[in-house]
C-alpha positions in Angstrom: -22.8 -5.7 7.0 -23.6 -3.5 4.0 -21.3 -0.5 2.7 -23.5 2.2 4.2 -22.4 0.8 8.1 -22.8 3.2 10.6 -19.8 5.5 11.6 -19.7 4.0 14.8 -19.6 0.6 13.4 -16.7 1.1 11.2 -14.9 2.8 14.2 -15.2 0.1 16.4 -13.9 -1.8 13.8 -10.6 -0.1 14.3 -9.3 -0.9 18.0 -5.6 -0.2 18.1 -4.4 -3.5 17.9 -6.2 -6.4 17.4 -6.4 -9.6 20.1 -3.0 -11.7 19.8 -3.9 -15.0 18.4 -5.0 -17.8 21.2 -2.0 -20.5 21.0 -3.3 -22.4 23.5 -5.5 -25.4 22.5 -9.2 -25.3 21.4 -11.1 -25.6 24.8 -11.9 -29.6 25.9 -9.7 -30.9 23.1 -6.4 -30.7 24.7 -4.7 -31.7 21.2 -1.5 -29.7 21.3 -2.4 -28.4 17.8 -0.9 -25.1 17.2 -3.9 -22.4 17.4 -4.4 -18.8 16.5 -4.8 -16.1 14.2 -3.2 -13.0 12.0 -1.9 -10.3 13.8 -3.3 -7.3 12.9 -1.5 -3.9 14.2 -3.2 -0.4 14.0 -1.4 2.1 15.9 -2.3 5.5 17.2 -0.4 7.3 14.5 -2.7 6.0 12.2 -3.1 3.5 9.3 -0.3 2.6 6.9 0.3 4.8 3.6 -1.9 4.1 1.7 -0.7 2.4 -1.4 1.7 0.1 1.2 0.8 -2.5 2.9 3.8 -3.8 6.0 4.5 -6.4 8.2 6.3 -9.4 9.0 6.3 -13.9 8.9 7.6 -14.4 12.5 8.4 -17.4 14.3 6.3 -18.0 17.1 8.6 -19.6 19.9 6.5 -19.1 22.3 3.4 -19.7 21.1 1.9 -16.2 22.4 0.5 -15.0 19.2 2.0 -11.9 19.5 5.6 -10.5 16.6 7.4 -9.7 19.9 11.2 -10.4 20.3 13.6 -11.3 17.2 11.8 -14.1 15.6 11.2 -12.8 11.5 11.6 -16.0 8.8 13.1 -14.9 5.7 12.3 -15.8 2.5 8.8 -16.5 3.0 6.1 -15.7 0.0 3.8 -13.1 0.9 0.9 -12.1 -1.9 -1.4 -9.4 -2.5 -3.2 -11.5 -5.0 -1.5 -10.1 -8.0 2.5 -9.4 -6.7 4.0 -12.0 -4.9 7.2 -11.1 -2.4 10.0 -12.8 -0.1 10.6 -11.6 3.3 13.7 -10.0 3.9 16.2 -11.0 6.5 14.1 -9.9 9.4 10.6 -11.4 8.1 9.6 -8.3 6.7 7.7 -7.7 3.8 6.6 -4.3 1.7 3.2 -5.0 -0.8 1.3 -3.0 -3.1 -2.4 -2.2 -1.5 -5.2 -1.8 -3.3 -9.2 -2.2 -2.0 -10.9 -5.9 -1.8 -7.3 -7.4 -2.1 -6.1 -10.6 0.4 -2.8 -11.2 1.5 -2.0 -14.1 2.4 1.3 -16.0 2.8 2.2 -19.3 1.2 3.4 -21.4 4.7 7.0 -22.6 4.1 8.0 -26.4 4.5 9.1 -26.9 7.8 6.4 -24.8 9.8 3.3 -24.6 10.3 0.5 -21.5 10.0 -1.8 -21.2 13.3 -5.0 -23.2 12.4 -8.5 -21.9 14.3 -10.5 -23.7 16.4 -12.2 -25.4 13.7 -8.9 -26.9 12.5 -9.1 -24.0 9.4 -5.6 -22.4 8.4 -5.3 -18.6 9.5 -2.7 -16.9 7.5 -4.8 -14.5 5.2 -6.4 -10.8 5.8 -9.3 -9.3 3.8 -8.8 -5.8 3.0 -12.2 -4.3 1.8 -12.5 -1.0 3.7 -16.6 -0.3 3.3 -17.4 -4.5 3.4 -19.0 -6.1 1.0 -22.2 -4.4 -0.9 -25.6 -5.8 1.0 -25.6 -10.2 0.7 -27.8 -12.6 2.0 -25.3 -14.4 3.3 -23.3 -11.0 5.0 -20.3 -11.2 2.9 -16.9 -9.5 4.4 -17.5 -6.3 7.1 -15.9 -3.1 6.6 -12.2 -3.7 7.9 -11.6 0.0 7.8 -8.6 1.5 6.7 -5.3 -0.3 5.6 -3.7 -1.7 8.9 -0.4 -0.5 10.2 1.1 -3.6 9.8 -0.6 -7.5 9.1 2.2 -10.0 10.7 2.0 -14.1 10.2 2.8 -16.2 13.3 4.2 -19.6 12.0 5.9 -22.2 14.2 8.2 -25.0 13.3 6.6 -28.2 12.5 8.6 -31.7 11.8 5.5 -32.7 10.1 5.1 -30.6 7.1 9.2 -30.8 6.7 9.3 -34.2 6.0 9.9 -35.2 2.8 7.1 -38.2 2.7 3.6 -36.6 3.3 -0.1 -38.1 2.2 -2.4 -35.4 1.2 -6.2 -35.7 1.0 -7.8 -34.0 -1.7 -12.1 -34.2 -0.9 -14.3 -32.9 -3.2 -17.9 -32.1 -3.2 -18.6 -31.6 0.2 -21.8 -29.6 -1.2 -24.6 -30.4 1.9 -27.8 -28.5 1.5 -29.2 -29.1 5.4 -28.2 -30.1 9.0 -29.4 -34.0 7.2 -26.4 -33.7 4.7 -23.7 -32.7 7.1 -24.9 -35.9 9.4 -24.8 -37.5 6.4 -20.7 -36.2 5.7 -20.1 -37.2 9.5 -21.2 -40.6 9.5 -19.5 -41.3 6.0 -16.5 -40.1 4.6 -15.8 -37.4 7.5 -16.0 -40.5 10.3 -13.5 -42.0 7.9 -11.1 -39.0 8.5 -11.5 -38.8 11.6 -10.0 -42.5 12.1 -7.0 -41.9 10.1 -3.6 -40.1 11.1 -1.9 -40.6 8.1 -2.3 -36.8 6.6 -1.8 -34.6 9.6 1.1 -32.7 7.5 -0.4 -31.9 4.5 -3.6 -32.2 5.4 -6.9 -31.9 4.0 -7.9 -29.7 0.3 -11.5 -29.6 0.1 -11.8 -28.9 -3.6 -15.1 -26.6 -3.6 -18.6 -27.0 -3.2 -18.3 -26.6 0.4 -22.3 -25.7 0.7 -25.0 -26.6 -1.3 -26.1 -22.4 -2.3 -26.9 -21.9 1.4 -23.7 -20.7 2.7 -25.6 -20.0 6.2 -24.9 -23.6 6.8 -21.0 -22.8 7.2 -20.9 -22.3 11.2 -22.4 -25.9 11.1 -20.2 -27.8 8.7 -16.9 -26.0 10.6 -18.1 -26.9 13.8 -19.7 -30.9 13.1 -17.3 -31.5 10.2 -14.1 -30.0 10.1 -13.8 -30.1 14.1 -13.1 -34.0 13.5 -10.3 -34.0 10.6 -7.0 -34.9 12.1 -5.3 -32.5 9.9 -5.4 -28.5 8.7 -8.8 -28.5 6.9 -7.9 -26.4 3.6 -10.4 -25.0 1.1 -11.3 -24.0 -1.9 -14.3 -22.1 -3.9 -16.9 -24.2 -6.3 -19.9 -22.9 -8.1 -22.1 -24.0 -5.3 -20.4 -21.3 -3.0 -21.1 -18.1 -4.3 -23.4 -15.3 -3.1 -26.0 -15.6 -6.4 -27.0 -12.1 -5.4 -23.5 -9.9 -5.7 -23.6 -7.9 -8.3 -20.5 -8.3 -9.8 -17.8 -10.9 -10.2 -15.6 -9.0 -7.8 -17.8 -10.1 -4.7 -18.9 -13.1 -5.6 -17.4 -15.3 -2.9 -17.3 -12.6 -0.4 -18.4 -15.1 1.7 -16.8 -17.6 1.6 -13.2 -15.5 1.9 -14.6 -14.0 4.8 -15.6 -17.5 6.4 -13.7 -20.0 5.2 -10.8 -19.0 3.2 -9.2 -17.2 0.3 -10.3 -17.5 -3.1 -6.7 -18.7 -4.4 -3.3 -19.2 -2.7 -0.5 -21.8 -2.4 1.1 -23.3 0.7 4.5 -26.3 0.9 4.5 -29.1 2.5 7.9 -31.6 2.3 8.7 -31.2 -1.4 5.6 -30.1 -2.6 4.0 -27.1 -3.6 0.8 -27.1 -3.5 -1.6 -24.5 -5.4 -5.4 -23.6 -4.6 -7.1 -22.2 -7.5 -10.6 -20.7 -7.5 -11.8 -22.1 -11.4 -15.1 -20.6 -11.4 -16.3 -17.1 -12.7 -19.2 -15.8 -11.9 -21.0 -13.6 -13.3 -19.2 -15.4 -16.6 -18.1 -13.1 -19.6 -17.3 -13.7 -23.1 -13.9 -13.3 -22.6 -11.7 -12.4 -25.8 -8.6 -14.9 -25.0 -10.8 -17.8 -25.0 -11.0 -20.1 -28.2 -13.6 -19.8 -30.3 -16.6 -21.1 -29.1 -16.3 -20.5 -25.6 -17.6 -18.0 -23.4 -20.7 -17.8 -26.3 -23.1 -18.7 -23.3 -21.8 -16.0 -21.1 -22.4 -13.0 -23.6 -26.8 -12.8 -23.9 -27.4 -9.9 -21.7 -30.9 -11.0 -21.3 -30.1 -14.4 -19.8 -30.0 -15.4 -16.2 -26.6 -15.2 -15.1 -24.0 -18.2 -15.5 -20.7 -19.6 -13.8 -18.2 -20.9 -16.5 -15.1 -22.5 -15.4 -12.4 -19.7 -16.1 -10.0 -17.5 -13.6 -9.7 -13.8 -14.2 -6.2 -12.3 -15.4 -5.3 -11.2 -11.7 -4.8 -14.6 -10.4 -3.2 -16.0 -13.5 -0.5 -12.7 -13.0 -0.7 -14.3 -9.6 -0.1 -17.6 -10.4 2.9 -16.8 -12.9 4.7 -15.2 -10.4 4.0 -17.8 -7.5 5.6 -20.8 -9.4 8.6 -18.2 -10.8 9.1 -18.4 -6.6 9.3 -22.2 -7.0 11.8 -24.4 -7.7 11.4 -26.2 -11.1 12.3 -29.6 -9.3 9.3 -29.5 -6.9 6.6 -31.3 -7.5 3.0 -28.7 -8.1 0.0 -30.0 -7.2 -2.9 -27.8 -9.3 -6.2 -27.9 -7.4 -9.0 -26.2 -8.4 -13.3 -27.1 -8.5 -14.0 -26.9 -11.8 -11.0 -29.2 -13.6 -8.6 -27.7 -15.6 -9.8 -30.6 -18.4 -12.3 -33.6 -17.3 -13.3 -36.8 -19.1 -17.4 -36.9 -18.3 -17.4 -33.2 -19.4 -14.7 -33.3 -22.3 -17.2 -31.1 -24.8 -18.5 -28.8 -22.4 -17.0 -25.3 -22.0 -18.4 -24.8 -18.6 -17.3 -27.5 -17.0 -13.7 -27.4 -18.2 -10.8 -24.5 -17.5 -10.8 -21.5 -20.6 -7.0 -21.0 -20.0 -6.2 -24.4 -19.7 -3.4 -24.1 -22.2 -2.4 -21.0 -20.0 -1.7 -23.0 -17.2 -0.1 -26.1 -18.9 2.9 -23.7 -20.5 3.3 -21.9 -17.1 3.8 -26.0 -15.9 5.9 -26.8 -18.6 9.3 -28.7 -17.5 7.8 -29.3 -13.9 6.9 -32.4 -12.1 3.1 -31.8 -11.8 -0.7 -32.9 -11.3 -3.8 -31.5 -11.5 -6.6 -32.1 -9.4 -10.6 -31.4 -9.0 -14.1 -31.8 -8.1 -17.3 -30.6 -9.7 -17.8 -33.5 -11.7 -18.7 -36.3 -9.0 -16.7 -38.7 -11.1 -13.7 -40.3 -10.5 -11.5 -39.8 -13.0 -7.5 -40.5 -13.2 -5.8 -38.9 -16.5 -2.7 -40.2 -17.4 0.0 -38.0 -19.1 -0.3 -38.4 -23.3 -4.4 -39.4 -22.4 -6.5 -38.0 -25.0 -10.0 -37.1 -26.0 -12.2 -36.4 -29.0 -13.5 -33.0 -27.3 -10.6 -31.2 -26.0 -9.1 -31.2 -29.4 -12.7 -29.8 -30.8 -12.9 -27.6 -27.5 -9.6 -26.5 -26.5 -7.4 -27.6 -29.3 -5.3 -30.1 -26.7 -3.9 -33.4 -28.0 -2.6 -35.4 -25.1 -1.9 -34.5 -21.3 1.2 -33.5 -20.5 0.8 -34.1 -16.9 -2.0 -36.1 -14.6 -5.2 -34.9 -14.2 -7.2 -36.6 -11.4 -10.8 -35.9 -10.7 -11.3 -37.1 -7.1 -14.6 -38.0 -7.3 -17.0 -36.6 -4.1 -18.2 -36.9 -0.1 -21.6 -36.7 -1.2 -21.2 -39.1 -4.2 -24.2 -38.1 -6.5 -25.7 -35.7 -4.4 -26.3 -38.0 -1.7 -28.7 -39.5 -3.5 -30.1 -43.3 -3.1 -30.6 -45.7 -0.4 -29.5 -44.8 2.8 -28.0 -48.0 4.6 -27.2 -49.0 8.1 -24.3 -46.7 8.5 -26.5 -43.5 8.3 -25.5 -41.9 4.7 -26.6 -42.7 1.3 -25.7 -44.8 -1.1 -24.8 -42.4 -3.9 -23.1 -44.2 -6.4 -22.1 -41.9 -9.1 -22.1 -40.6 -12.9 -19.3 -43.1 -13.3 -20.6 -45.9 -11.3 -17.6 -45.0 -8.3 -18.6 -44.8 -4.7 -18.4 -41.5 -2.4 -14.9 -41.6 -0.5 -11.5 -39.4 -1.0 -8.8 -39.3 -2.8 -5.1 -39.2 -1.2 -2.2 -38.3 -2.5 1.5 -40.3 -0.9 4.0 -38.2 -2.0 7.8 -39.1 -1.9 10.1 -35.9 -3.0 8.6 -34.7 -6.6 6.7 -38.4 -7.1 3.3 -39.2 -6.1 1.2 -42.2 -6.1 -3.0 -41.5 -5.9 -5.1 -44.0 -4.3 -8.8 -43.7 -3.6 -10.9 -44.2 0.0 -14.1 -45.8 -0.4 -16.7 -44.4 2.2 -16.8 -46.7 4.8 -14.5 -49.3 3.4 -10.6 -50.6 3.9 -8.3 -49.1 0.8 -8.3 -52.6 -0.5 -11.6 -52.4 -1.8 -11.1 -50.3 -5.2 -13.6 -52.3 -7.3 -17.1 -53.3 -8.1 -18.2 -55.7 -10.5 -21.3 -56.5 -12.2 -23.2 -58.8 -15.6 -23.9 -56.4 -18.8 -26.1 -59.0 -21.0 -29.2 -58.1 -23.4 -31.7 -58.8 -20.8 -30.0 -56.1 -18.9 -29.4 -54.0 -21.9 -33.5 -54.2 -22.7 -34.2 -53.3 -19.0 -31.9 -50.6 -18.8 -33.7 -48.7 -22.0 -37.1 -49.9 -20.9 -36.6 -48.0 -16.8 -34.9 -45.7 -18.0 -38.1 -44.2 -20.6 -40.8 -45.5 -17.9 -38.4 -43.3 -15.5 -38.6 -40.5 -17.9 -42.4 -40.5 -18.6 -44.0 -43.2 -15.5 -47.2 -45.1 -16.7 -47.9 -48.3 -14.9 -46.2 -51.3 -13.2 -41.9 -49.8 -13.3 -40.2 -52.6 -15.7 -38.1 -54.8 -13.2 -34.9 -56.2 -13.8 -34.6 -60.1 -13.6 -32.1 -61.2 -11.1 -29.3 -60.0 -12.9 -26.9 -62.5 -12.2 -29.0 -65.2 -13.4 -27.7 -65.2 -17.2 -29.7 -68.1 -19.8 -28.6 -69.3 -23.1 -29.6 -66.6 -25.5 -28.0 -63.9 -23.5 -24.6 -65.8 -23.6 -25.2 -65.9 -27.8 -26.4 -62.3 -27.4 -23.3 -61.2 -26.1 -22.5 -61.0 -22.2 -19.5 -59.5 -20.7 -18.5 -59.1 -17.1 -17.7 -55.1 -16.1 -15.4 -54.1 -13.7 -15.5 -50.7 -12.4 -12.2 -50.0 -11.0 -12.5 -46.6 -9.1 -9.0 -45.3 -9.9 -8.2 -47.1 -12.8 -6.3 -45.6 -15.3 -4.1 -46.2 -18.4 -1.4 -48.4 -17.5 -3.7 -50.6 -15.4 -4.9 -53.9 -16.3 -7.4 -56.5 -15.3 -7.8 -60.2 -15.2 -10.2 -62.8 -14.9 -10.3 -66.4 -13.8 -13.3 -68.3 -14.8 -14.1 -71.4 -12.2 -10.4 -71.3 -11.3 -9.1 -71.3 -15.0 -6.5 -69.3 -16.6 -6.3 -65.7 -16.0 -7.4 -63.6 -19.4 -6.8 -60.0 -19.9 -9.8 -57.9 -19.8 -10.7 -54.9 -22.5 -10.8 -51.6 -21.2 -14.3 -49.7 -22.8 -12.8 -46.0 -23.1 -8.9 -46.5 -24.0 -8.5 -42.6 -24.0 -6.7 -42.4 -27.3 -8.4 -39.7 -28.9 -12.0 -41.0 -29.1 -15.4 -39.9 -28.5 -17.1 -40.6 -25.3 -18.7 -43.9 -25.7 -22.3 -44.0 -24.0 -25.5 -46.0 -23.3 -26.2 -49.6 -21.9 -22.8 -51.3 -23.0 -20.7 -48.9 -22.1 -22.4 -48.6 -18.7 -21.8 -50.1 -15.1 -24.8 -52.4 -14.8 -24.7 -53.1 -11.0 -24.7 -48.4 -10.3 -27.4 -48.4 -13.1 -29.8 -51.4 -11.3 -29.5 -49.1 -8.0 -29.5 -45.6 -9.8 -32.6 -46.3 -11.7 -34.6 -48.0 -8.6 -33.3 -45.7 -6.1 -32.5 -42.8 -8.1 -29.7 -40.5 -9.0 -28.1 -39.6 -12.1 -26.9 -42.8 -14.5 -23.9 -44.8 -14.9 -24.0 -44.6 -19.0 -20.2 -43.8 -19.5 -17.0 -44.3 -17.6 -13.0 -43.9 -18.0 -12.1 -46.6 -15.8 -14.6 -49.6 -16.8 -13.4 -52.9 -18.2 -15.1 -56.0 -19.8 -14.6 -59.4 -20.0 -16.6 -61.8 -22.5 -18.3 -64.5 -21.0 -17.8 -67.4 -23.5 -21.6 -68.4 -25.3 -20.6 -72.3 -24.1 -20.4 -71.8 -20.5 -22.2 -75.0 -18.6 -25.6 -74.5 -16.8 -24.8 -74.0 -13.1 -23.2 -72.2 -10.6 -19.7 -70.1 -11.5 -17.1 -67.9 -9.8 -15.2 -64.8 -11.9 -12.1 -64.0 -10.1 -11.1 -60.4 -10.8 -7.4 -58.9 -10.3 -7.0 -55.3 -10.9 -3.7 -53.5 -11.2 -2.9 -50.2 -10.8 -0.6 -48.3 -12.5 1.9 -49.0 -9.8 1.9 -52.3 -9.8 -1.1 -52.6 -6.9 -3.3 -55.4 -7.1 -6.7 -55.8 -6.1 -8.9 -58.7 -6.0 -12.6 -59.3 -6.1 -15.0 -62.1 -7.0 -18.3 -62.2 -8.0 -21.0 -65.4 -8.3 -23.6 -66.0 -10.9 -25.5 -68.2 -12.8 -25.9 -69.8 -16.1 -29.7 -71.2 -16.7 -31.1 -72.8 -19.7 -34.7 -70.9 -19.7 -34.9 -67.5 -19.8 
């Protein structure tokens, strides 16, 4: 509804107090799950003063919905989006209130926040008094004026206090039509559905919810979110904005008033987890930034631009969260746009202005960052390095994890579609769709990566680079580029002759999460294991590109079937095959080992032939 609403409208906007959340289960689902929603009081005296905003974190014992009885929490964070408070003995809490602010609370270890029928989190409240200006996608109605009091039902939960949780992290949701969310259901959202590991933590969706067409929101909550065994937590990403607000300040009207809002922080065990919203738009030239960035915000006569930057009100924000937090705990950064990314390591856009902001408010803690956007995989090691953030942002060397976690819809949901009803969509890296998950113990972690529609054992896929291959790929990829004629096809690519063994021909292993520290191995025909190179060591160098630094098995499907191209990757290794290898049949054993000590095994056939 636009700011000029009727008088009646706003008025009826204003019942004295509103409904008291619904604990009982969703209808037909009989899950226990504890349901509801924010109490919000207006009485007959009137709103609260003005500049105040009151209320209370209260245990619901009962399960009613309703702050009745002596049930406050103390010590609970409550935020206006800029100041950040504890309760006081009784649960109550005083805040500073301003127009278009949220308040939200961050839900405490040991309890658990009312989720809605479509397993979302309620523990926020949108105060914009006139609604949002006129968006296609309706944006936030007027709320009318500031509430009495706004009071947070929580209930005690054995789940998010313990101390071991598993928290999914799923990024790139980003369906465009009622054929992408059946796509999300049959894939990586089926997947979810099957698993009860992560019904503590839950499940961060890490932006780019929609595809631009944020009508499609009812649909995803109800097919998508309805089957996650878990809260269903989200985020903002560039692909969630309304295009047509005209300023930065409503720009994801509607997704706060749908889905969540734009940043806040919740615990779970010994983890603190925070939600960032990393993306500006309209983008300025902002005069913090190094130089450099921000240049392609500033031509007035341009279309406008999202750059990946948050505005000085949540930084203020964030400072003060983690000052709430003990330095022990471990912080888990989320945000869409990554704070610093490998695939985009030049770009400005695609990377966090403030990133150095945000690594000294971390510094001393126990911390990782993760993030979408990309649809990559990516897993940064602390002390990794790259050529472009010390051109871009002046940063030599993590000083904590950074962990892309690749995407639901893979490259767009692009490619094949197979038996199981979604596309192949193997991405910019050469990874598959699937999620990432965090197992946390205390203030360590350990990441590990779920392949759509695969066990967790399967974190590899290997393939043959040789010059046949390396001709092929430059030949498609100009005749994709400018088609003329019969399309170039590749030989079968596992057939490798004589002059591609002298030519040079390795054997690539994409391993998904691979990372520094990990190493692979291959056995030839049963022979001694040999170590296998790694093709971007992340010490400070460029990103290497083009046919031999790319995944040859994503490429042979990405430039048949389509998508974007598997020309560069973090977490690719290679393995000479020696030029003397015997005509005939042969077996490469592969053994991939993770950081931790993990091993993973694969195996792939081909063939040595003496004619080409």
């Amino acid at each position: 509804m636009p700011a000029a609403a009727t008088a009646a409208a706003v008025a009826a906007s204003l019942a004295l107090v509103a409904a008291p959340a619904s604990a009982e289960p969703a209808e037909g689902r009989g899950d226990g799950v504890y349901r509801g929603e924010v109490e919000v009081v207006r009485t007959p005296q009137g709103p609260g003063k003005d500049s105040v905003l009151t209320g209370k974190v209260f245990v619901d014992a009962d399960r009613n919905g309703g702050s009745d009885g002596d049930e406050g929490l103390a010590g609970v964070m409550v935020t206006n989006g800029r100041d950040v408070v504890r309760t006081d003995g009784k649960g109550r809490y005083r805040l500073p209130a301003f127009d278009n602010m949220t308040v939200s609370i961050t839900q405490p270890s040991g309890y658990q926040v009312p989720l809605d029928e479509h397993n979302i989190p309620q523990f926020h409240y949108n105060h914009l008094p006139e609604g949002s200006p006129e968006l296609r996608h309706g944006g936030i109605e007027p709320t009318g004026p500031l509430p009495s009091a706004v009071n947070f039902p929580v209930v005690e939960s054995e789940e998010t206090a313990a101390e071991a949780q598993s928290c999914v992290i799923a990024g790139d949701l980003q369906t465009t039509d009622r054929q992408e969310i059946a796509y999300a259901r049959a894939g990586a959202i089926g997947d979810l559905a099957e698993r009860d590991d992560y019904a503590g933590c839950g499940a961060l969706f890490v932006g780019d919810i929609a595809n631009d067409d944020l009508s499609l929101y009812p649909d995803i909550k109800k097919e998508l979110f309805t089957e996650v065994n878990g809260p269903v937590r989200l985020l903002p990403g560039n692909h969630d904005i309304d295009f047509d607000a005209p300023s930065a300040e409503h720009a994801f009207d509607t997704f706060r008033a749908r889905l969540a809002p734009e940043y806040y922080s919740y615990d779970v065990g010994d983890v603190h987890v925070v939600a960032l919203n990393t993306v500006e738009y309209p983008c300025t030239a902002a005069e913090d930034a190094p130089e450099g960035i921000g240049e392609h915000c500033a031509d007035p006569e341009g279309d406008p631009s999202y750059n990946g930057r948050m505005d000085e009100d949540q930084l203020t924000w964030l400072e003060r969260d983690l000052a709430n937090v003990d330095r022990d705990r471990l912080v888990v950064v989320a945000g869409h746009i990554g704070l610093l990314n490998y695939a985009d390591q030049s770009s400005p856009v695609h990377q966090v202005d403030q990133v150095k902001r945000v690594h000294e408010l971390l510094r001393g803690r126990p911390a990782v960052a993760v993030a979408g956007h990309s649809h990559s995989i990516e897993n940064l090691k602390t002390g990794d390095d790259a050529e472009g953030w010390r051109d871009v942002f002046g940063i030599e060397g993590l000083p904590f994890p950074h962990i892309t976690a690749g995407a639901i819809s893979g490259d767009w949901y692009s490619g094949e579609v197979g038996e199981e009803g979604y596309p192949e969509a193997v991405g910019r890296d050469g990874g598959r769709p699937g999620v990432l998950t965090l197992d946390i113990e205390g203030s360590a972690f350990q990441e590990r990566y779920t392949v759509t529609g695969e066990p967790d054992g399967v974190q590899t896929r290997l393939g043959v680079n040789s010059p046949t291959y390396r001709r092929w790929y430059e030949e498609r990829k100009e005749w994709n580029e400018n088609p003329a004629g019969e399309a170039p096809e590749l030989p079968d690519p596992l057939a490798v002759d004589r002059g591609d063994l002298a030519g040079g021909t390795w054997l690539t292993t994409n391993f998904f999460l691979g990372s520094t520290g990990s190493e692979v191995e291959v056995s030839i025909d049963g022979g001694p294991a040999e170590e296998a190179e790694r093709t971007q060591p992340m010490e400070g160098e460029a990103v290497g590109t083009g046919p031999e630094y790319s995944d040859p098995y994503a490429v042979s499907r990405q430039l048949v079937h389509g998508g974007s191209l598997a020309d560069r990757t973090m977490h690719l290794w290679r393995f000479d095959l020696p030029a003397d290898l015997p005509a005939g049949e042969h077996t490469a054993e592969v053994t991939a080992t993770d950081s931790y000590g993990r091993e993973f095994t694969d195996a792939l056939e081909f063939e040595v032939v003496e004619e080409p």
